[in-house]
PyMOL Python script that loads the backbone (N, CA, C, O; Angstrom):
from pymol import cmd

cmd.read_pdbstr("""\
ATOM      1  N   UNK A   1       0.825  -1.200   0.000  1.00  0.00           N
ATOM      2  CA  UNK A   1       0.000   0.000   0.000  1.00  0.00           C
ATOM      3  C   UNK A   1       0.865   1.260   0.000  1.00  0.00           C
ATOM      4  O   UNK A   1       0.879   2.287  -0.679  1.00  0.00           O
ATOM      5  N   UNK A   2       1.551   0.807   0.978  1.00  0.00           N
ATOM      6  CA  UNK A   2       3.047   2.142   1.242  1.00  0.00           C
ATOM      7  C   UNK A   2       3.460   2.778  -0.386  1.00  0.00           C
ATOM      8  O   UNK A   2       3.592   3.918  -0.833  1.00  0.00           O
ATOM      9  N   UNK A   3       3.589   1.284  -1.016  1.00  0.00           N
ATOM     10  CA  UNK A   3       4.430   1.991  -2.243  1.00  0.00           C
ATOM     11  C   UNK A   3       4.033   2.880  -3.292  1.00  0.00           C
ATOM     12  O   UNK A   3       4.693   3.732  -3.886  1.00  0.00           O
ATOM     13  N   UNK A   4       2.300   2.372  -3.470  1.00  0.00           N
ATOM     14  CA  UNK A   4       1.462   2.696  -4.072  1.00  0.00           C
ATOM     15  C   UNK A   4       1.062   3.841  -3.786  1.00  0.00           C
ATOM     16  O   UNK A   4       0.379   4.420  -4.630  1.00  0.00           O
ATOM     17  N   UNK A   5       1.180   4.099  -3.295  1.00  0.00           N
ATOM     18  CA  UNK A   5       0.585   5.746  -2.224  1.00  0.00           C
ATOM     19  C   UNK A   5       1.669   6.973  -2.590  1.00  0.00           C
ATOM     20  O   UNK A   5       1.523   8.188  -2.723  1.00  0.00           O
ATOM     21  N   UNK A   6       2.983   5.956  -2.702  1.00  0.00           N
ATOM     22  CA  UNK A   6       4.068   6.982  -3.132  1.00  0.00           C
ATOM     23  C   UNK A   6       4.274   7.223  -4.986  1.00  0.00           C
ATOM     24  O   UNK A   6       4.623   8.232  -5.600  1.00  0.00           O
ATOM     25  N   UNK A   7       3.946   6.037  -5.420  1.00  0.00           N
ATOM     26  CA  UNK A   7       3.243   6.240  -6.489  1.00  0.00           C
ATOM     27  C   UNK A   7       2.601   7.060  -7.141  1.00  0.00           C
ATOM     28  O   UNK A   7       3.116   7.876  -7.905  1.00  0.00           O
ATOM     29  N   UNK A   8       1.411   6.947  -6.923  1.00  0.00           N
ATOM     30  CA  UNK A   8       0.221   8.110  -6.516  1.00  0.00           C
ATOM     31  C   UNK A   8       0.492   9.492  -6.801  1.00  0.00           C
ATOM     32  O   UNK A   8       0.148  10.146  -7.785  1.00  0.00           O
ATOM     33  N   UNK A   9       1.412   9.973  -5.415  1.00  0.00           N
ATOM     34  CA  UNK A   9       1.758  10.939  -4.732  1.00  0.00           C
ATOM     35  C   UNK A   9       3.030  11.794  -6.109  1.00  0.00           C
ATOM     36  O   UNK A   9       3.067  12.930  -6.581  1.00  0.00           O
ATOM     37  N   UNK A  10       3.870  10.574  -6.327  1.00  0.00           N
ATOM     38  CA  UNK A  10       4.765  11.248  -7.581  1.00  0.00           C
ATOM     39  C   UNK A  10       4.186  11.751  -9.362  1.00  0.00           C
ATOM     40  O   UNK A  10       4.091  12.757 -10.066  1.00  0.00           O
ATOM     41  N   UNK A  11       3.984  10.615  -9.397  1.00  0.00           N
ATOM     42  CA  UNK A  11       3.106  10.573 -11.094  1.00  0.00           C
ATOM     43  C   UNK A  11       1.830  11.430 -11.182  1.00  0.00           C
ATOM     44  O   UNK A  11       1.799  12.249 -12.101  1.00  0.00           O
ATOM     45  N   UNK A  12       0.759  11.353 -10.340  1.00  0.00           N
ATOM     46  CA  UNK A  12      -0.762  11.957 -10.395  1.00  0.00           C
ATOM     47  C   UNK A  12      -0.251  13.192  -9.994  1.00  0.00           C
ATOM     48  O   UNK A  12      -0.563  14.185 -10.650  1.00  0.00           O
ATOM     49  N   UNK A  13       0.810  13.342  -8.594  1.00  0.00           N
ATOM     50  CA  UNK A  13       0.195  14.590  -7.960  1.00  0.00           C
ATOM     51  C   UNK A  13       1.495  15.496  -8.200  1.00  0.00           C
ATOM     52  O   UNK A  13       1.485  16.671  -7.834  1.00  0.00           O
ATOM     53  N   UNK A  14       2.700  14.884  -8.871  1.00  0.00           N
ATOM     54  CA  UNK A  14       4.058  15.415  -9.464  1.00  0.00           C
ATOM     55  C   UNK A  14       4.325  16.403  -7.917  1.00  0.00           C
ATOM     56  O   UNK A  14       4.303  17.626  -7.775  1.00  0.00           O
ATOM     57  N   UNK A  15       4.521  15.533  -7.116  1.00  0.00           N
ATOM     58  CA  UNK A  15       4.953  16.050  -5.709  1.00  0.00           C
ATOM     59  C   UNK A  15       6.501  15.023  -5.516  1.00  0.00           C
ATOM     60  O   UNK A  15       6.515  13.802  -5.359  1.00  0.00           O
ATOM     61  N   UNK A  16       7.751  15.971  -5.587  1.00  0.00           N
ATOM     62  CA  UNK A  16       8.888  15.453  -5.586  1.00  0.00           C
ATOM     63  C   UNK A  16       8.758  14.393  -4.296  1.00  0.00           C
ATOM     64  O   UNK A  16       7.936  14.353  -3.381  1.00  0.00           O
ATOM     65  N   UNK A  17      10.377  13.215  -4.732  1.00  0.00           N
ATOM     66  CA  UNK A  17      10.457  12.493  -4.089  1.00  0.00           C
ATOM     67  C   UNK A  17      11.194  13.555  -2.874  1.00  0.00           C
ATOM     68  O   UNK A  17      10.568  13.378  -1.828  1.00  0.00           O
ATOM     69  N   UNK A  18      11.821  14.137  -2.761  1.00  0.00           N
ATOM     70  CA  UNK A  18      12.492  14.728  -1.379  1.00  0.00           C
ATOM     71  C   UNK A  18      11.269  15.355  -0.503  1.00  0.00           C
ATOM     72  O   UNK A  18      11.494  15.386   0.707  1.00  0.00           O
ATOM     73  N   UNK A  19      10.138  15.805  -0.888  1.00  0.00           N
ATOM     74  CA  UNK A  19       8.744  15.973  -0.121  1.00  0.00           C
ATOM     75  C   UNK A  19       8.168  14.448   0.549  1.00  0.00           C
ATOM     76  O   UNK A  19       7.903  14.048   1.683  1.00  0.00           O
ATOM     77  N   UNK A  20       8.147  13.959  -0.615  1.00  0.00           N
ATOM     78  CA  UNK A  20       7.980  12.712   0.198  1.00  0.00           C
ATOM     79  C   UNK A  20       8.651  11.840   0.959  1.00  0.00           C
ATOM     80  O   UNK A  20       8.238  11.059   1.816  1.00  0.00           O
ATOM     81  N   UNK A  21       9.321  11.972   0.709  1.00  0.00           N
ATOM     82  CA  UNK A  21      10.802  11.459   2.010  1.00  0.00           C
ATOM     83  C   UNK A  21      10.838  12.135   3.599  1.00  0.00           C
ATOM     84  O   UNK A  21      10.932  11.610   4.708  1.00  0.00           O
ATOM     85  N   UNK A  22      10.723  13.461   3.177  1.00  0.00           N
ATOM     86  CA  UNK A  22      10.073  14.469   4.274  1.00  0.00           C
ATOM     87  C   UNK A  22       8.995  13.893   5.377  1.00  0.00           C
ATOM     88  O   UNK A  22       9.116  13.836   6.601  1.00  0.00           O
ATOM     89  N   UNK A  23       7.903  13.485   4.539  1.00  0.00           N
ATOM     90  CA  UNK A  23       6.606  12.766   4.842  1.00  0.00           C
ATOM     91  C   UNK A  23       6.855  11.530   5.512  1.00  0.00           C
ATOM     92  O   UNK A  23       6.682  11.302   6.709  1.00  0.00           O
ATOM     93  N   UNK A  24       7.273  10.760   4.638  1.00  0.00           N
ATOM     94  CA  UNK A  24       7.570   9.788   5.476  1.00  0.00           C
ATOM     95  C   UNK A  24       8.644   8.935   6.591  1.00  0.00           C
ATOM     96  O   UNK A  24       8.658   7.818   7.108  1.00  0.00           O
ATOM     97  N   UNK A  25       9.581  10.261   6.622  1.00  0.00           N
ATOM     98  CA  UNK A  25      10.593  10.173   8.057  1.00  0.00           C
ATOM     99  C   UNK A  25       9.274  10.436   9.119  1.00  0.00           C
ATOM    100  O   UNK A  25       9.190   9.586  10.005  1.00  0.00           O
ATOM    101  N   UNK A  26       8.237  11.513   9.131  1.00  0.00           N
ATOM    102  CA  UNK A  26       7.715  11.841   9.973  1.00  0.00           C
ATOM    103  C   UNK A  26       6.304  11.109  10.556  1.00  0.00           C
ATOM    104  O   UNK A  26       5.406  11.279  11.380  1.00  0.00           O
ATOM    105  N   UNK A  27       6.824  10.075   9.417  1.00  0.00           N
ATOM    106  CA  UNK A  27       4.717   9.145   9.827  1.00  0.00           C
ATOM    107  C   UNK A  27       5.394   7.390  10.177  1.00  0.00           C
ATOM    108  O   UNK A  27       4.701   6.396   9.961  1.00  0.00           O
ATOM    109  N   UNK A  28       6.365   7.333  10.553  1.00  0.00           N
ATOM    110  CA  UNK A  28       6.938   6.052  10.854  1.00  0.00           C
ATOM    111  C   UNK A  28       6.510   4.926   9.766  1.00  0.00           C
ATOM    112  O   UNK A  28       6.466   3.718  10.001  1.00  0.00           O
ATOM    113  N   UNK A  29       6.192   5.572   8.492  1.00  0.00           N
ATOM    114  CA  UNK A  29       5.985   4.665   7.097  1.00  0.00           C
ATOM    115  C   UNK A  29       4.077   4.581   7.170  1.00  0.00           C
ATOM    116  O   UNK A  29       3.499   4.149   6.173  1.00  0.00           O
ATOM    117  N   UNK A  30       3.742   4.761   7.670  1.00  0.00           N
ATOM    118  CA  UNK A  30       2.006   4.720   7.777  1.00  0.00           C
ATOM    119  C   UNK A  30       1.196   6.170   7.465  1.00  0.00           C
ATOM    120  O   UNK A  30       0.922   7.280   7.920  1.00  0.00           O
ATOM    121  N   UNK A  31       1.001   5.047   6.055  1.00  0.00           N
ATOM    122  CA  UNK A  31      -0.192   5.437   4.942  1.00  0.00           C
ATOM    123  C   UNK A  31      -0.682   6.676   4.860  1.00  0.00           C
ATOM    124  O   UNK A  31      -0.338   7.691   4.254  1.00  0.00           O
ATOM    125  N   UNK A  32      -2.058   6.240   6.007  1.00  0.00           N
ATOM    126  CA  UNK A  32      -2.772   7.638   6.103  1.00  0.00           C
ATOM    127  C   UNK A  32      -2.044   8.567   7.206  1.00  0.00           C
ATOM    128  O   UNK A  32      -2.525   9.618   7.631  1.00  0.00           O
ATOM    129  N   UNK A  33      -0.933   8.069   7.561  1.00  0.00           N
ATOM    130  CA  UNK A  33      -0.473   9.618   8.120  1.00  0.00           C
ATOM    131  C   UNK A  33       0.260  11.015   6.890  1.00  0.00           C
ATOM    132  O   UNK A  33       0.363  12.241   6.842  1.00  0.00           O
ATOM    133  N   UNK A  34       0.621   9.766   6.052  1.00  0.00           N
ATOM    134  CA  UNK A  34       1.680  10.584   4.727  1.00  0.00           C
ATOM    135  C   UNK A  34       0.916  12.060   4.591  1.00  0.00           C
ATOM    136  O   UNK A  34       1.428  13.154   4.828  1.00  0.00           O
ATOM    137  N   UNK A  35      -0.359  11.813   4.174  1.00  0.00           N
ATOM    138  CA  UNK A  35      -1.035  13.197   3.664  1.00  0.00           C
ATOM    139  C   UNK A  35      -1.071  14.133   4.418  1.00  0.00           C
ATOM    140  O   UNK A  35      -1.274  15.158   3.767  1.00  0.00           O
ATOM    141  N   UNK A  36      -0.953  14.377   5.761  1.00  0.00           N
ATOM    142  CA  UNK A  36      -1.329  15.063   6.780  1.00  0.00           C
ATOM    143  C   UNK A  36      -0.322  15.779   7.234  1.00  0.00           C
ATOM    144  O   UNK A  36      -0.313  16.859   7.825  1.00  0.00           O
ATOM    145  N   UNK A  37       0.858  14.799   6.771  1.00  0.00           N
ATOM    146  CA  UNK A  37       2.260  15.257   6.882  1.00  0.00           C
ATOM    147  C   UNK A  37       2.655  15.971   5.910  1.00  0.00           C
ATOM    148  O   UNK A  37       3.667  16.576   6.265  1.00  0.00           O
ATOM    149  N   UNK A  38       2.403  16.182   4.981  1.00  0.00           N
ATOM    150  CA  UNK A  38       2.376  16.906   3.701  1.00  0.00           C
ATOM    151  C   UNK A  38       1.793  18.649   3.601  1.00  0.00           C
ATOM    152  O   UNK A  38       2.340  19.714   3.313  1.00  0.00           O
ATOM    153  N   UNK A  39       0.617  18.301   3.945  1.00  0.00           N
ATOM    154  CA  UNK A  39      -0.187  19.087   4.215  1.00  0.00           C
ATOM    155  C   UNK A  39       0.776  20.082   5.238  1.00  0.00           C
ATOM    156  O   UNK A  39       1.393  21.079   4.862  1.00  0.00           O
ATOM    157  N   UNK A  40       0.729  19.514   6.681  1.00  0.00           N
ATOM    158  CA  UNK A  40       1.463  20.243   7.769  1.00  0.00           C
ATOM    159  C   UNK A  40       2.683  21.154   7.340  1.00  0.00           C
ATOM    160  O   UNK A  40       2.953  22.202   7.926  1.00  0.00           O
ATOM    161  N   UNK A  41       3.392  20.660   6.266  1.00  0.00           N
ATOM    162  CA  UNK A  41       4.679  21.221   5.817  1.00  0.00           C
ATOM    163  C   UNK A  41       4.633  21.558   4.701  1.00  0.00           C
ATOM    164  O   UNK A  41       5.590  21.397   3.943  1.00  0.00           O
ATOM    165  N   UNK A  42       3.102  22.301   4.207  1.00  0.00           N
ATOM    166  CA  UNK A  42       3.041  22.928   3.469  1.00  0.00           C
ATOM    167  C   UNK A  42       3.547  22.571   1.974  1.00  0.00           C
ATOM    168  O   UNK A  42       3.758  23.379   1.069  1.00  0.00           O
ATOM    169  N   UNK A  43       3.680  21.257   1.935  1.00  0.00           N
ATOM    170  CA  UNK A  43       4.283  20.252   0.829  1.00  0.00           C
ATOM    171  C   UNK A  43       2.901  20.184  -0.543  1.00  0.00           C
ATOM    172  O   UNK A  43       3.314  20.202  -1.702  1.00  0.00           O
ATOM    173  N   UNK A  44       1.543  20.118  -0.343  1.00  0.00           N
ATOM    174  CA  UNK A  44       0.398  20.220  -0.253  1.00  0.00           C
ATOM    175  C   UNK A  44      -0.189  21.007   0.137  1.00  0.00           C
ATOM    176  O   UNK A  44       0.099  21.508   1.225  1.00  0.00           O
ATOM    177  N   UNK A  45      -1.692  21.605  -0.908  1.00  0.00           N
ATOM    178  CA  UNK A  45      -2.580  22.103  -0.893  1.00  0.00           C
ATOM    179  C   UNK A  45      -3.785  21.298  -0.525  1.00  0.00           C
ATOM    180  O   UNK A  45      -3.879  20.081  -0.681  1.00  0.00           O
ATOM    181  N   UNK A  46      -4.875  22.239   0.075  1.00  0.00           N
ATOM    182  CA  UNK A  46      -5.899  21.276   0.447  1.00  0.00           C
ATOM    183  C   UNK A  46      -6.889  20.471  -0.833  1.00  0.00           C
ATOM    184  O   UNK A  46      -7.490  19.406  -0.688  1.00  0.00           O
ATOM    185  N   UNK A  47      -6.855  21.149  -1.828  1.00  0.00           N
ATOM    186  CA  UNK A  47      -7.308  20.115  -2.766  1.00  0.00           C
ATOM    187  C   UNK A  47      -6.492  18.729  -3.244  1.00  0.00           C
ATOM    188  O   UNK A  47      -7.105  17.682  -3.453  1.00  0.00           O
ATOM    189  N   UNK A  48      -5.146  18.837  -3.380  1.00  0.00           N
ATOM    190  CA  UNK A  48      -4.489  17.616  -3.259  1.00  0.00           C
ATOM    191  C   UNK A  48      -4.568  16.914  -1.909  1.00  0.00           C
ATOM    192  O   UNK A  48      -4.787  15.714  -2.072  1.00  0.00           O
ATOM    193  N   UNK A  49      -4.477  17.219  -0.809  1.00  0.00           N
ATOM    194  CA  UNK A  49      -4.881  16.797   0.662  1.00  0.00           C
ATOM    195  C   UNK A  49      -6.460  15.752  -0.023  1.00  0.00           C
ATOM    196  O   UNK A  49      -6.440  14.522  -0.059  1.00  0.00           O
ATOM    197  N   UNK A  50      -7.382  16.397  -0.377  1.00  0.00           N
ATOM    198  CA  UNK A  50      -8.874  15.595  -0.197  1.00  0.00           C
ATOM    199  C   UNK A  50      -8.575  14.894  -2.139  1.00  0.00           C
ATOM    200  O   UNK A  50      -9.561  14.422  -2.705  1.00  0.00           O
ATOM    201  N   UNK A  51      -7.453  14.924  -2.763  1.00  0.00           N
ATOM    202  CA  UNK A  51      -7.377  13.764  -3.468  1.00  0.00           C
ATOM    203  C   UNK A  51      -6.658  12.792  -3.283  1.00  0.00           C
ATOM    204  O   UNK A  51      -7.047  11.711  -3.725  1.00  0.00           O
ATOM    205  N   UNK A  52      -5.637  12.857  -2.712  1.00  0.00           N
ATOM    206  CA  UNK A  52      -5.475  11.459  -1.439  1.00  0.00           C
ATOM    207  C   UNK A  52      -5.798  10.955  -0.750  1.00  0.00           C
ATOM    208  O   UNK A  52      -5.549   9.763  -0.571  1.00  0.00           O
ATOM    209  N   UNK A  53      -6.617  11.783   0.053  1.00  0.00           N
ATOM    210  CA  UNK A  53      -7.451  10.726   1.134  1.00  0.00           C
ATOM    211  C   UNK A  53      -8.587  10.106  -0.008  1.00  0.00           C
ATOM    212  O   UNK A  53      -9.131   9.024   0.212  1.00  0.00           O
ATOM    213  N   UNK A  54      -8.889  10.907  -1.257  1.00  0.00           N
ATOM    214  CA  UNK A  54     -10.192  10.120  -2.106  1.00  0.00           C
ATOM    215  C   UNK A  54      -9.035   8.626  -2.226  1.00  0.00           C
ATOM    216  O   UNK A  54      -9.472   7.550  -1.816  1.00  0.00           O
ATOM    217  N   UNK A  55      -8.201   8.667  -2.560  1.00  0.00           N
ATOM    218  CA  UNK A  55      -7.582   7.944  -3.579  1.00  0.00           C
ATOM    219  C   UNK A  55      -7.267   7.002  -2.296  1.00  0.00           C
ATOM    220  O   UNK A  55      -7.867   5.941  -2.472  1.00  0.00           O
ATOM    221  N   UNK A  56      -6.578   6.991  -1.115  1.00  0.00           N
ATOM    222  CA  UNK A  56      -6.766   6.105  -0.087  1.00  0.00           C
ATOM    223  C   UNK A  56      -8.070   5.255   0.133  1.00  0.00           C
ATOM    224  O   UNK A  56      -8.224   4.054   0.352  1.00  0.00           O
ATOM    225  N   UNK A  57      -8.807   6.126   0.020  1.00  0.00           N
ATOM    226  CA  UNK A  57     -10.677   4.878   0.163  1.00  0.00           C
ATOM    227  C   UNK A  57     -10.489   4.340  -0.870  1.00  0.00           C
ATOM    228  O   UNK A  57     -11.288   3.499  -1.282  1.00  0.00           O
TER     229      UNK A  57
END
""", "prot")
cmd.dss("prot")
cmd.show_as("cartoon", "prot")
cmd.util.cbc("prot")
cmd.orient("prot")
């Protein structure tokens, strides 16, 4: 799921891998924390925020 999410996150939402690396030092590798962590650090906007969590369900 992890990988897929980072997936996701690169190709759909063209959010660099060093953002996401960011993200996930800070969510101990779990999922639905990634977005929130993103969000928090301003990595993400709230419309990408509510197309990840779509794309998580």
């Amino acid at each position: 799921m992890l990988e897929k999410l980072i997936i996701f996150l690169q190709d759909e939402l063209n959010i660099p891998a060093e953002e996401v690396n960011l993200a996930l030092r800070h969510t101990q590798a779990i999922p639905a924390q990634v977005p929130m962590q993103l969000w928090k650090y301003g990595l993400i906007d709230i419309t990408q925020l509510e197309q990840i969590f779509d794309w998580l369900d």
